[in-house]
C-alpha positions in Angstrom: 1.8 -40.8 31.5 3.4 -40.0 28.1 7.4 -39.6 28.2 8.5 -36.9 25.9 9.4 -38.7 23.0 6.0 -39.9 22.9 4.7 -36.2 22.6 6.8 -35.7 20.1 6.6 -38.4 18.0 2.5 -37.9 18.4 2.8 -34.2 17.3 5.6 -34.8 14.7 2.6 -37.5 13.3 0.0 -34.6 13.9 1.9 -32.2 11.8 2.1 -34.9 9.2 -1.5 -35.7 9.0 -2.0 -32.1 8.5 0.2 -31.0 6.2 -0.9 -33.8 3.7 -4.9 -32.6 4.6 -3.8 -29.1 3.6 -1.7 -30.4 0.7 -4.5 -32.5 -0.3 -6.8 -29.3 0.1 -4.8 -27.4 -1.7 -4.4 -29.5 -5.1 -7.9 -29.5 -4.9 -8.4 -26.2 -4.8 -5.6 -25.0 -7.3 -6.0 -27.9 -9.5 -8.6 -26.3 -12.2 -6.9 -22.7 -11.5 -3.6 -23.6 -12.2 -3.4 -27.5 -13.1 -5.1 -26.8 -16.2 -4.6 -23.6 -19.0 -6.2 -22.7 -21.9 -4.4 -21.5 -24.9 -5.1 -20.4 -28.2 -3.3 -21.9 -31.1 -2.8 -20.6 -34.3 -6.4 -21.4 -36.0 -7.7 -19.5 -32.7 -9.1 -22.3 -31.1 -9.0 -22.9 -27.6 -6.4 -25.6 -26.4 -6.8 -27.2 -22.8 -2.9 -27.9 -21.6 -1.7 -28.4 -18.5 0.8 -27.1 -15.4 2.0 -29.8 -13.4 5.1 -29.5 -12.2 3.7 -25.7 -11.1 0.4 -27.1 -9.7 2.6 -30.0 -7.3 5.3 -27.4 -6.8 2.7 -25.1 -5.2 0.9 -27.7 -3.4 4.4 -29.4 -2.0 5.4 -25.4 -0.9 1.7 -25.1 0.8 2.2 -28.5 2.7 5.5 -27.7 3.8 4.6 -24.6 5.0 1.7 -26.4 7.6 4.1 -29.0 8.7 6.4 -26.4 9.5 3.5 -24.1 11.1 2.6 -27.1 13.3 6.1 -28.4 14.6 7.4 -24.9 15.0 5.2 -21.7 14.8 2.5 -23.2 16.6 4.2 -24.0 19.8 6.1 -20.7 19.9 2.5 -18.6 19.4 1.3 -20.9 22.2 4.5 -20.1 24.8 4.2 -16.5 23.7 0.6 -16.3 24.3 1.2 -17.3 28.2 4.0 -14.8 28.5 2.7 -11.6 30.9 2.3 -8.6 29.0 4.7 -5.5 29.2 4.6 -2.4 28.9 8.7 -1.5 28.9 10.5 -1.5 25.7 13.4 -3.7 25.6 17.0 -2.0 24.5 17.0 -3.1 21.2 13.5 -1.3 20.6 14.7 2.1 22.3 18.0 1.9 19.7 16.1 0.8 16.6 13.7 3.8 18.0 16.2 6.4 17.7 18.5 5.6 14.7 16.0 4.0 12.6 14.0 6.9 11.2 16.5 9.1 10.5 18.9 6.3 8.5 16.0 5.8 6.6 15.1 9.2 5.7 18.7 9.8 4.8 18.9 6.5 2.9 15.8 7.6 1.0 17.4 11.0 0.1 20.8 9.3 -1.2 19.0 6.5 -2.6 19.1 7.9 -6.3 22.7 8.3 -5.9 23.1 4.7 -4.6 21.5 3.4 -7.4 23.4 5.1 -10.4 26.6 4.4 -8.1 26.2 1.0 -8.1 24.1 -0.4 -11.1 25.1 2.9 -13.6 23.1 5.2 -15.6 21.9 2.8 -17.8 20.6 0.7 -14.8 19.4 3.3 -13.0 16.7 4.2 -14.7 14.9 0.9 -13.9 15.3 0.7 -10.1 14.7 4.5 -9.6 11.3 4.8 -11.5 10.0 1.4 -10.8 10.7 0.8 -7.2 11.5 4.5 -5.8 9.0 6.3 -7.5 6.3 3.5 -7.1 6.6 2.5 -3.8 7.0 6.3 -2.5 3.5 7.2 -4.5 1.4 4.1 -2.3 4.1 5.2 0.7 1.9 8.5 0.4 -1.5 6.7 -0.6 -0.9 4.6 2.8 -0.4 7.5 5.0 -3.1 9.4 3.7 -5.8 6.8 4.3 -4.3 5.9 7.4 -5.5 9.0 8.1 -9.2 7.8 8.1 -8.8 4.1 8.7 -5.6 3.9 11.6 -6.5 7.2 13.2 -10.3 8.4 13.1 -11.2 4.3 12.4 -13.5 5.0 9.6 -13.1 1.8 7.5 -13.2 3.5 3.5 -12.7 0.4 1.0 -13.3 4.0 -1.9 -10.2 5.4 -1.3 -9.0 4.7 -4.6 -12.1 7.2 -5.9 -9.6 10.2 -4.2 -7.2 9.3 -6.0 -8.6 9.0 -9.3 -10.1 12.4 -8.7 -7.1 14.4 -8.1 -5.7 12.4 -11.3 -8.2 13.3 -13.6 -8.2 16.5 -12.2 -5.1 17.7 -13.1 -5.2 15.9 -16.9 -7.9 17.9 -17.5 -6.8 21.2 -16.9 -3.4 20.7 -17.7 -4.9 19.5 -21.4 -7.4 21.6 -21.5 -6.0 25.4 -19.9 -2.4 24.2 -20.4 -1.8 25.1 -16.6 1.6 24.4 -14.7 2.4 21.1 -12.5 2.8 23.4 -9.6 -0.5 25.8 -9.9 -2.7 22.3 -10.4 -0.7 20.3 -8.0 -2.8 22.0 -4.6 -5.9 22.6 -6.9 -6.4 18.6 -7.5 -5.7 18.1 -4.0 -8.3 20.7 -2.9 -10.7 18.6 -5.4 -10.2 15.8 -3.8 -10.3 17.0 -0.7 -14.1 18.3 -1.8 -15.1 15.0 -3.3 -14.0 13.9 0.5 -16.7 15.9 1.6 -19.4 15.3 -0.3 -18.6 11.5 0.9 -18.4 12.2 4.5 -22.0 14.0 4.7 -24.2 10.5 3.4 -21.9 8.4 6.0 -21.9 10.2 8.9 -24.3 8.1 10.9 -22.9 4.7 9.4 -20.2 2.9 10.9 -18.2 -0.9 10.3 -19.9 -3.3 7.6 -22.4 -0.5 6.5 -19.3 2.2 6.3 -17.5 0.4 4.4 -20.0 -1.2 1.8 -21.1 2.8 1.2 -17.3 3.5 0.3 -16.9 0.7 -1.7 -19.9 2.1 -4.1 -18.7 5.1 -4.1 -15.2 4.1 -5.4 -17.2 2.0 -8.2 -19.6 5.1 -8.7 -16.3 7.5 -9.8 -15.0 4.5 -11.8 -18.6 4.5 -13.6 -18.5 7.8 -14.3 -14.7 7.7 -15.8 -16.1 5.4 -18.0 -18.8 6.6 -19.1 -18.7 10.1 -19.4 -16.6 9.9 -22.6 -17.3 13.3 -23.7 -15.6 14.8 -20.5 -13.1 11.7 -19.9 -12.7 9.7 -22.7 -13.7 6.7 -21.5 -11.9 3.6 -21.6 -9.1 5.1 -24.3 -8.3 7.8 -21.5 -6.3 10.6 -21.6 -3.4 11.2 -23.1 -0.4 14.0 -23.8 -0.9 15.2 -20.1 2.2 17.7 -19.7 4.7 16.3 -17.7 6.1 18.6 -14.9 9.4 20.7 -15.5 12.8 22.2 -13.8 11.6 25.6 -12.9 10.2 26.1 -16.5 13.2 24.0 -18.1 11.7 20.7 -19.7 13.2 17.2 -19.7 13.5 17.1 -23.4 16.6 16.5 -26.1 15.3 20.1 -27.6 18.2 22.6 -27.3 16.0 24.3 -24.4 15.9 20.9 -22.4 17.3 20.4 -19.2 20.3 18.4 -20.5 21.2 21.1 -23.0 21.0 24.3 -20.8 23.2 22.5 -18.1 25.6 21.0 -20.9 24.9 17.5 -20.0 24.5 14.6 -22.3 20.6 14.0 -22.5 19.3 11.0 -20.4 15.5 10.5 -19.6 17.5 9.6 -15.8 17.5 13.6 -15.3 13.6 13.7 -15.2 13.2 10.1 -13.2 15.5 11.5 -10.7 13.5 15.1 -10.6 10.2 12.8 -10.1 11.6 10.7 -7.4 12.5 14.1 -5.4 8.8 15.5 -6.2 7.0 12.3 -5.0 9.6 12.1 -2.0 9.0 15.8 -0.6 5.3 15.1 -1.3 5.1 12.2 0.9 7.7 13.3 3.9 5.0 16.6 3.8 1.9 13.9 3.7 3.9 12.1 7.1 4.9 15.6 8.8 1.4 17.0 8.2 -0.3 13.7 9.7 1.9 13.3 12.7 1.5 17.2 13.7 -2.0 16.7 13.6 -2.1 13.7 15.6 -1.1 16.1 18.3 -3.1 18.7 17.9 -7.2 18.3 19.2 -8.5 17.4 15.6 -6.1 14.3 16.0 -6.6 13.2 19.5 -10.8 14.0 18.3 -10.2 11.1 15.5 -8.5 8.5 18.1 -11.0 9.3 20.3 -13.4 8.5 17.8 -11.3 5.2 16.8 -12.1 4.1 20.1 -15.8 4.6 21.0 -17.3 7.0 19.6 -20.9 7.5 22.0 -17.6 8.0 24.8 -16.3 10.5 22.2 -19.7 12.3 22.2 -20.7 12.2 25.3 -17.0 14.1 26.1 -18.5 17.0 23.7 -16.7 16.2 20.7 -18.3 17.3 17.3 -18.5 13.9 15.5 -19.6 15.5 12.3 -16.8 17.7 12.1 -14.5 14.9 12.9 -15.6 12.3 10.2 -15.9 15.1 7.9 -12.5 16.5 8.4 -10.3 13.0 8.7 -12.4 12.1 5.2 -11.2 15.4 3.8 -7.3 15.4 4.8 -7.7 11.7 3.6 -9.1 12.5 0.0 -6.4 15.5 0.3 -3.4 13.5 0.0 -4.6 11.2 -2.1 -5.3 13.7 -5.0 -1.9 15.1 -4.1 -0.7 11.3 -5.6 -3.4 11.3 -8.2 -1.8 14.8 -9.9 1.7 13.5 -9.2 0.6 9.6 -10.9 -1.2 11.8 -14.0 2.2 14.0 -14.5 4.7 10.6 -14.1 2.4 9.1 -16.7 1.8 11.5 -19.0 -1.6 8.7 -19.9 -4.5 7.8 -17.5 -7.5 5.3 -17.7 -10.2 4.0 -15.9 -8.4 1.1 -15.5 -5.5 2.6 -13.3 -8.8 3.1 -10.8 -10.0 -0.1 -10.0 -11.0 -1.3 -6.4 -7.8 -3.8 -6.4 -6.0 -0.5 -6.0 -8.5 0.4 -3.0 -7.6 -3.2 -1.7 -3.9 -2.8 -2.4 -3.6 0.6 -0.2 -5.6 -0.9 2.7 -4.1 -3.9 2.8 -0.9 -1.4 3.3 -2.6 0.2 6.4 -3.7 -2.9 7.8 -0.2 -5.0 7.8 1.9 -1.9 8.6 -0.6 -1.3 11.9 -2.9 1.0 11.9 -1.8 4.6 13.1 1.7 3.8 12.6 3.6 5.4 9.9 7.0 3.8 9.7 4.0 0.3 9.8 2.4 1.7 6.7 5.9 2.6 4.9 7.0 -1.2 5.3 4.4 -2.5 4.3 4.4 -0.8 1.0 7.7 -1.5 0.7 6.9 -5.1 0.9 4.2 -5.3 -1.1 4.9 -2.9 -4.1 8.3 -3.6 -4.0 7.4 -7.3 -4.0 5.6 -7.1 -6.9 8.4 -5.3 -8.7 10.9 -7.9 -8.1 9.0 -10.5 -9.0 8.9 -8.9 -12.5 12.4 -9.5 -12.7 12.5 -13.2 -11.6 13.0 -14.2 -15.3 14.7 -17.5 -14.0 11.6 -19.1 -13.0 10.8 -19.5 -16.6 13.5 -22.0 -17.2 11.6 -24.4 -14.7 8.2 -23.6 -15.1 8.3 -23.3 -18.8 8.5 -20.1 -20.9 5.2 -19.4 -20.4 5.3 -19.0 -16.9 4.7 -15.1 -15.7 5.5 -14.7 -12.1 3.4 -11.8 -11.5 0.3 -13.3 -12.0 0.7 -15.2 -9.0 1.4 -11.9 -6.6 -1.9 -11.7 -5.6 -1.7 -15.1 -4.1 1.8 -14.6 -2.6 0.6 -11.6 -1.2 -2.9 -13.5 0.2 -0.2 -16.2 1.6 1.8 -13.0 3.4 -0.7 -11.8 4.6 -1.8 -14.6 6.5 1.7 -15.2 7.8 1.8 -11.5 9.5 -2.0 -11.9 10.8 -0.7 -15.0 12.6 2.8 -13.6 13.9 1.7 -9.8 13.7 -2.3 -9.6 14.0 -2.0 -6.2 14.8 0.6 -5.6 11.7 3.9 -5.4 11.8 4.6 -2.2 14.1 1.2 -2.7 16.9 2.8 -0.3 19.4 2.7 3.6 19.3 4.0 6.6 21.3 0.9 8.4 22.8 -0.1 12.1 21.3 0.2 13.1 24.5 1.7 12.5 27.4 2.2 13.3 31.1 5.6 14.0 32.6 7.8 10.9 31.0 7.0 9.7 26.9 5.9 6.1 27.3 5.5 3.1 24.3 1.8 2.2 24.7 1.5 -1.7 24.0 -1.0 -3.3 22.0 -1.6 -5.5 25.3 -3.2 -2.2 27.1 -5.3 -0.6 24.3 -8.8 -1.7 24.0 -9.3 -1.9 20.7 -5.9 -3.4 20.2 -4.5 -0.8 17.4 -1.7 0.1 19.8 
C-alpha cells in the first residue's frame, strides 16, 4: 500500500505531466493566432512579425492554470461532490440575503455621486458613461431575455434582432416625425414586442437545437434587412443626428436655453451622462420589478412550468401557445425598451451594433448569472461588460508586450477562459438557487440539488 507521500508525489507528477500536455496544446493552438502577426508597412505590403514573449506568456499562464486545477481545484470538486446535499441555507447566505439587494440598489442610486466625489468632474465622465450606463443597458438586456431563456426555457440565440428593432425604431421616427424620447420610448418597445410575436408563431412546436437554430436566423434575417434596405435604413453608413433625449423639454446643450444655462451652471456634457445613467437605471429596476411580479402571478408559474416539461405542463391544461407567445413578447418588450434608450445615448446606429456576438454576449449573461435569477444575471454583466471596460484601460500592458499590444482584443478569450472556470465551480452559474414563486406556509431557498432540471 502507498503511504501518503507517495500519493502525493504521484499526483504532484500527474499535475505536471499535464500541465506541460496542456501547455504543449496550447502553443500549438495559439501559435499561428497569436505567435505570428501580419503588418503592413509603409509601401503597403504585408509583413509577417512575430509575438513571442505574448504567445509563451499565454501558454506559461494556460499551464499554470492546469497544474493548479489538478493539485487543488480538482480534489476540492471531488470532496465537494461526496458532500450530502442541503436544502438549509447557512447564516452567511440568510445575511447576504437580506442586506445585499438593498446596498446594492442604494449603491447604484449614489453611484454617480461616488464617482464625481472621488475621481472629479473631469473623471467622471468616463466611469459614469462607460461602465454605469453600459453595464445597466446589458443589466436590462439580461433580464429581459432571461425572461424567455431562465424562466419559460425557450433557448433564443436572436435576441439581439429585439433589440435592434426597438433601436431602429425610435431613429426613425424621431428623424423622420421629430417625435419626443418619451412618446417613442413605449412605441419602440411595443414594436418590439410585435416583432416578438411574429417570432413566437413559426416556433411554437420547436424546441432545444431546432429552437434555437430558428432564432439564430432570425437574428441574422433583421441584420440582412438593416443592411440591405438602404432606402429605409441606410445600410451600412446608418443613421445618424437621432435626437438625444431632454430635461422635461430643456436640452443638454451650451445654447443659452440648455440645461446648464437655465440652472446657472457651468456647462459640462456630465449633466446629460448623469440624466442618461438615471433613464437607463429606472428602466432596468422597472425591467426587474415587472419580471419578478410576474414570476408570481399564473403567466409566470405557466413559463416555469413550461421550463420544466412542457407535455406535464399540457397535460395540467396550460395554454402552451399563449405561453411561448407571451414570454417571447415581454422578452422582445424590454429589449426594444434598451434598443430606444442605446439609439438616444448614441445619437448614431449601424448594422454593426447588431451583430450575433451581441446575441452571444447577453446569453452568455443569462447563462453564468443562473438562469431565473436576477441578482445572477446583474453579476454577470457586471463582470463581463465591466471586464471589458477595464481592460481598455490596462495601458500598462503595452510596456511589456510592445506598443502594439491592444488588450481588448483578447476579451473574448479571457472571457471563453471565465467561463470555463464558473462552468467548473458554478455549472449552474454563479447564483443556482432561487426562492420559489410560491410557497406554502414558511418561504424556503430551493437548491439546485432538488430541481430536476437543475436551474434552481
Amino acid at each position: 500500500m502507498a503511504t501518503g507521500a507517495q500519493k502525493k508525489r504521484v499526483d504532484a507528477v500527474g499535475a505536471l505531466r499535464d500541465a506541460a500536455l496542456t501547455g504543449l496544446l496550447a502553443f500549438g493552438l495559439l501559435l499561428p493566432m497569436i505567435g505570428f502577426q501580419t503588418v503592413t508597412d509603409i509601401r503597403d505590403e504585408l509583413i509577417l512579425t512575430t509575438r513571442w514573449p505574448l504567445l509563451l506568456a499565454l501558454v506559461a499562464i494556460t499551464a499554470a492554470g492546469r497544474f493548479i486545477y489538478s493539485i487543488a481545484i480538482e480534489p476540492w470538486l471531488a470532496r465537494r461532490a461526496l458532500q450530502p446535499p442541503t436544502s438549509a441555507p447557512s447564516a452567511w447566505r440568510n445575511l447576504f440575503s437580506k442586506w445585499f439587494i438593498p446596498f446594492a440598489i442604494g449603491f447604484v442610486i449614489a453611484y454617480p455621486i461616488i464617482v464625481i466625489a472621488t475621481a472629479g468632474f473631469g473623471g467622471a465622465l468616463k466611469w459614469i458613461d462607460n461602465f454605469g450606463i453600459q453595464i445597466l443597458i446589458y443589466v436590462m438586456l439580461g433580464w429581459g431575455l432571461n425572461i424567455v431563456v431562465g424562466l419559460a426555457g425557450l433557448l433564443d440565440l436572436g435576441y439581439v434582432a429585439f433589440y435592434a428593432v426597438g433601436a431602429y425604431s425610435y431613429a426613425l421616427l424621431a428623424t423622420t416625425f421629430g417625435l419626443a424620447f418619451w412618446i417613442l420610448l413605449p412605441l419602440a418597445g411595443i414594436l418590439a414586442s410585435f416583432w416578438g410575436v411574429l417570432l413566437g408563431f413559426p416556433v411554437l412546436r420547436l424546441r432545444g437545437d431546432y429552437l434555437a437554430i430558428v432564432t439564430l436566423a432570425f437574428g441574422e434575417i433583421i441584420r440582412l434587412i438593416l443592411i440591405n434596405w438602404v432606402a429605409l435604413t441606410n445600410g451600412y453608413a446608418g443613421i445618424t443626428g437621432i435626437p438625444r433625449p431632454s430635461f422635461f423639454g430643456i436640452p443638454f446643450n451650451a445654447n443659452d436655453n440648455g440645461f446648464a444655462a437655465v440652472f446657472h451652471l457651468e456647462f459640462s456634457p456630465l449633466y446629460r451622462v448623469i440624466f442618461l445613467y438615471y433613464v437607463i437605471l429606472g428602466l432596468a429596476l422597472i425591467t426587474c420589478f415587472v419580471t419578478v411580479r410576474l414570476r408570481r402571478l399564473p403567466i409566470g408559474r405557466a413559463w416555469e412550468a413550461l421550463r420544466e416539461d412542457e407535455i406535464a405542463c399540457r397535460s395540467l391544461g396550460i395554454n402552451t401557445t399563449n405561453t411561448k407567445l407571451t414570454a417571447f413578447a415581454m422578452g422582445a418588450m424590454f429589449a426594444g425598451f434598451a434598443g430606444s434608450f442605446f439609439a438616444a445615448r448614441q445619437g448614431f446606429i449601424s448594422p454593426e451594433s447588431f451583430t450575433f456576438l451581441e446575441s452571444a454576449t447577453i446569453l452568455s449573461i443569462v447563462v453564468l448569472g443562473g438562469m431565473g435569477s436576477q441578482l445572477g444575471v446583474a453579476i454577470a454583466a457586471i463582470v463581463m461588460i465591466g471586464g471589458t471596460e477595464i481592460m481598455r484601460q490596462l495601458d500598462f500592458l503595452k510596456d511589456i508586450f510592445g506598443p502594439t499590444f491592444d488588450p481588448t482584443q483578447y476579451r473574448m478569450l479571457l472571457f471563453g477562459f471565465a467561463m470555463v472556470l464558473v462552468m467548473i465551480w458554478r455549472p449552474r452559474g454563479l447564483i443556482s438557487t432561487r426562492e420559489p414563486s410560491v410557497f406554502l406556509k414558511q418561504r424556503r431557498i430551493i437548491s439546485v440539488d432538488l430541481v430536476k432540471e437543475g436551474h434552481g
